[in-house]
N, C-alpha and C positions, 0 to 999 in steps of 0.2 A: 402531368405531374409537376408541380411548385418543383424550380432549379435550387439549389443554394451555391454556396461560391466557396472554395479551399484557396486559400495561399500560403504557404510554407515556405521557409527558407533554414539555414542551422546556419551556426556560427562561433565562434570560444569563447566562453566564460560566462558561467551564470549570471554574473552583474548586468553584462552587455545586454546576454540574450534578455532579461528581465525589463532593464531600459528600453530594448526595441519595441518587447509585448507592448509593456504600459504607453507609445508612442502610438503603433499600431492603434489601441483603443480609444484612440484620438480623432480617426480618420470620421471624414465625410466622405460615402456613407460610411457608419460607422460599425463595427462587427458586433454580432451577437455573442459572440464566444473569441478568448483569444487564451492559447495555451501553451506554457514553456517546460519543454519536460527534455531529460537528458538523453545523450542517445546512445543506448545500451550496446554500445559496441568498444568502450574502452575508448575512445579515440575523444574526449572532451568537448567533444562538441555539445551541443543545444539546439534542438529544435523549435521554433516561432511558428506556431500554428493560427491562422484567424480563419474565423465564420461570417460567411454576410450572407444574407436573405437577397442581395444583390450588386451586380460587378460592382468591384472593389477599384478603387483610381489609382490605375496603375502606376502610374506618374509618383502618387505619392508615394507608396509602395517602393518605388525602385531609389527614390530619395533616401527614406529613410535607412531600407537597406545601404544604402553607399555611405550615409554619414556613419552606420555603427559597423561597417567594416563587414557586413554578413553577404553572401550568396542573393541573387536575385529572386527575388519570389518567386514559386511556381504557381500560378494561378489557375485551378481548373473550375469547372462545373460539372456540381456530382447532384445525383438525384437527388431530392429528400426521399427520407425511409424513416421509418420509426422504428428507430436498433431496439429499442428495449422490445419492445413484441417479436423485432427478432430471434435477440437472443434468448429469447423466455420459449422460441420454437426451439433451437438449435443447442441448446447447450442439456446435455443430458448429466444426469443425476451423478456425485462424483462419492468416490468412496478411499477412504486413507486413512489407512488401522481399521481402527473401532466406527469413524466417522462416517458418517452417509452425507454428502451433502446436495441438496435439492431444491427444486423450484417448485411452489404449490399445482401447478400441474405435473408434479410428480409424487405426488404425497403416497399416493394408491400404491408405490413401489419400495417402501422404506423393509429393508430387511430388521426380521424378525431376529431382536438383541444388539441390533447399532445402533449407537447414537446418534439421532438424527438432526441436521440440522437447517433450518430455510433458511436460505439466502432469495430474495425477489430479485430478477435481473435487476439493473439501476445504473445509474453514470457514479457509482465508485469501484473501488478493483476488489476482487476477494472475492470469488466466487469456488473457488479451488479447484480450479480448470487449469490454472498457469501451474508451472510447475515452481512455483515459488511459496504462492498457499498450500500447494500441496505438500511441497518439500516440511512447512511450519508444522501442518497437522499430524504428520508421520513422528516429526521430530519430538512432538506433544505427547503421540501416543506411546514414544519410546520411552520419553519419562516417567509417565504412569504405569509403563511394566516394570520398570527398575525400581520401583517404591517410592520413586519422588511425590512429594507433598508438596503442594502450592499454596497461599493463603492470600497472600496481598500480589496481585496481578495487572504486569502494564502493556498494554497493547500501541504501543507506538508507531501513527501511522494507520491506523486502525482499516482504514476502506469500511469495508464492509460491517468491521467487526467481527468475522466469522472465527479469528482464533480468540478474541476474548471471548465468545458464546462457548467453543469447546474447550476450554478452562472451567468456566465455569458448571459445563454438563459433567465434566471429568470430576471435578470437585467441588458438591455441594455446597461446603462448608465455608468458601473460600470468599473473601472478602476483606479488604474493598479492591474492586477490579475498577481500573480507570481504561476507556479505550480514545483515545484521542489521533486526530486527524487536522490537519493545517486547514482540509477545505471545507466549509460548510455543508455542501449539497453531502458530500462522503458524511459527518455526524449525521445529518439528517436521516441518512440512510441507515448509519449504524442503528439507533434509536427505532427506527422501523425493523431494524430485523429481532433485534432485543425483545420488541413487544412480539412479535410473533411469535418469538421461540418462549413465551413466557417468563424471560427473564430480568423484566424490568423492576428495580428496584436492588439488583445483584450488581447488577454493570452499569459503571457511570459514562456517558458518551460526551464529551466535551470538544470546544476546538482547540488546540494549540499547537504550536508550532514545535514538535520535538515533546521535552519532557517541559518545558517550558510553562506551568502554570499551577496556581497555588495546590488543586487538587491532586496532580500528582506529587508535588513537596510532602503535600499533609498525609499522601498513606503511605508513601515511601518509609526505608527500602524497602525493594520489591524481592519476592522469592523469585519472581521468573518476571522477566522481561521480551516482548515480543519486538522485534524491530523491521519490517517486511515492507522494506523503501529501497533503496539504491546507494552505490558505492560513495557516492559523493555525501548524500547526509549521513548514511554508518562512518564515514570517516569523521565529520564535523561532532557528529554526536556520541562515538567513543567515551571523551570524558564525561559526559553528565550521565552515559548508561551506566558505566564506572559507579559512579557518588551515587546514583539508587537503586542500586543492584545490594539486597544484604550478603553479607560473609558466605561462601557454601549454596547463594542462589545461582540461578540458570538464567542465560541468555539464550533465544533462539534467534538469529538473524538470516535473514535475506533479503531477493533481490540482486543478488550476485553473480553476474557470470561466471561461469567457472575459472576462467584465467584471472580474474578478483579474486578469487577466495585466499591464495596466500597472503597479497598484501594485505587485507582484513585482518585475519588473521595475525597476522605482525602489528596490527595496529592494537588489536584489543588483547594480546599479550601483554604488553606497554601499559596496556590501563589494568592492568591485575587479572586476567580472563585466561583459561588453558581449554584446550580442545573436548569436549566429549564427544562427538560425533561428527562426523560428516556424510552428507549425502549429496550425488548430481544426478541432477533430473533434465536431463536434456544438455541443455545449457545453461541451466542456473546449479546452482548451489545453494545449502541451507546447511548453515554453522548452527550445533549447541555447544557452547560454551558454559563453563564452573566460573564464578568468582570464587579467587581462592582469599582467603585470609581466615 
C-alpha cells in the first residue's frame, strides 16, 4: 500500500499559524494538502497540518518551525486509505427532530414522515454526526414547533450545507437562501448535496469568507442566520451577523465548546442578540439567539 507523510506542529495566533502554512506550501518536495485549523480546546493555539505523497525535508521543516516560533514538526507515515469510502461504511443514518439524515446507501431506511435528508460523505463537515450539526438541526426543529417562520435564510459556513437544505425542507416558501463557505471543495459539495436533495434553484451555494459577498448583502436581512464554525470567527463575525440579522430574526450558532458558550454569548448580547435556547451535546454547545429591536 502507497505511504503518505503527516507533519503537524500548533503554535499562537492565526496570523503566524497562517504564515507557516502558506511557507510550508513552498517546500521541496512540496505538500499536496496543507491545513490550519484552531484547536478546539480553548487554549489559542493552531494547528499546521501538511500532506506529502513523500518524506517531507525535515530540515526544512524544523527551520521554518523555529523562524515562526511554533513546536517542532511531528513527522509520521500513515497509510493511504480512501476516508470517503470509509466514512460512507461507518457512519450511520443520523436523526434530530423531524430530520433523517443519510448516505445514499441508506436510502432504503428513511422513516416513514421525516424529513429526509442526503448528505454524500466528502471532505467538508456537516454530516450531523458531530454534535454541533446536530445541536443546529434540533435547534431548527425547535423553531418550527414554536411557530417561527423563515423566509430569507444564511447558512454561514455552510460545509455541507445540510442546515440550509433543512430550512429549506422545513419551509417551502422560503427564499432567497444563501449557503456560503470560505472553501471551495466545501461549495462544491454544498451544490452536490443541493442537487440531490432536489433543491437546486431554492439554495444559492457560493464562496465567501463570513457574510462577506454581494449575494448575501442583496437578500439580507436575514430571518434566521446559521453560523456552525468556531469561537474565534463567531467572535470576529458578531457584528456583520448583528447588520443582517432582521428585527425579531434568529440566530443559531455553533461550534462552541461548552466553557465558550458564556463568552459568546456576552459577545452577541453586545451586538443586540438575547438568549432563546441552549443546548450541550457532549462538549459542544449550540446557541438560539432573538435579535431584538
Amino acid at each position: 500500500m502507497t505511504a503518505v507523510y503527516s507533519a503537524i506542529t500548533t503554535l499562537e495566533g492565526h496570523g503566524p499559524a497562517q504564515a507557516l502554512g502558506e511557507a510550508v506550501e513552498d517546500l521541496d518536495p512540496a505538500p499536496y494538502g496543507v491545513g490550519v485549523f484552531e484547536v478546539e480546546d480553548g487554549s489559542g493555539l493552531f494547528e499546521v497540518a501538511a500532506h506529502f505523497m513523500e518524506p517531507p525535508d525535515g530540515i526544512a521543516l524544523a527551520l521554518l518551525a523555529a523562524a515562526m516560533g511554533a513546536k517542532d514538526f511531528v513527522v509520521s507515515e500513515v497509510p493511504e486509505r480512501d476516508w470517503v469510502a470509509h466514512v460512507r461504511r461507518e457512519l450511520a443514518p443520523v436523526e434530530a427532530g423531524r430530520f433523517f439524515v443519510y448516505g445514499s446507501h441508506d436510502a432504503d431506511k428513511v422513516p416513514e414522515g421525516s424529513i429526509p435528508l442526503r448528505i454524500e460523505a466528502a471532505m467538508a463537515f456537516g454530516t450531523g454526526h458531530h454534535g454541533t450539526t446536530l445541536g443546529c438541526l434540533r435547534a431548527l426543529d425547535r423553531l418550527h414547533e414554536d411557530g417561527v417562520r423563515a423566509t430569507r435564510i444564511a447558512d454561514v459556513g455552510c460545509g455541507t450545507a445540510v442546515l440550509a437544505m433543512a430550512a429549506a425542507a422545513l419551509w417551502p416558501d422560503a427564499g432567497p437562501i444563501i449557503a456560503g463557505d470560505i472553501d471551495e471543495t466545501a461549495v462544491d459539495t454544498a451544490k452536490a448535496n443541493v442537487a440531490a436533495n432536489d433543491l437546486e434553484g431554492r439554495i444559492d451555494c457560493i464562496v465567501a469568507a463570513g457574510l462577506d459577498s454581494p449575494q448575501f448583502d442583496a437578500a439580507g436581512p436575514f430571518d434566521l442566520v446559521f453560523a456552525n464554525v468556531l469561537k474565534g470567527p463567531l467572535t470576529a463575525l458578531a457584528p456583520s451577523i448583528s447588520a443582517a440579522t432582521a428585527a425579531g430574526g434568529r440566530a443559531i450558532l455553533s461550534g462552541i465548546l461548552t466553557e465558550q458558550a458564556d463568552a459568546i454569548l456576552k459577545v452577541y448580547s453586545r451586538n443586540g442578540f438575547s438568549l432563546v435556547n441552549r443546548e450541550d451535546i457532549v462538549d459542544w454547545t449550540t446557541l438560539c439567539l432573538r435579535k431584538e429591536g
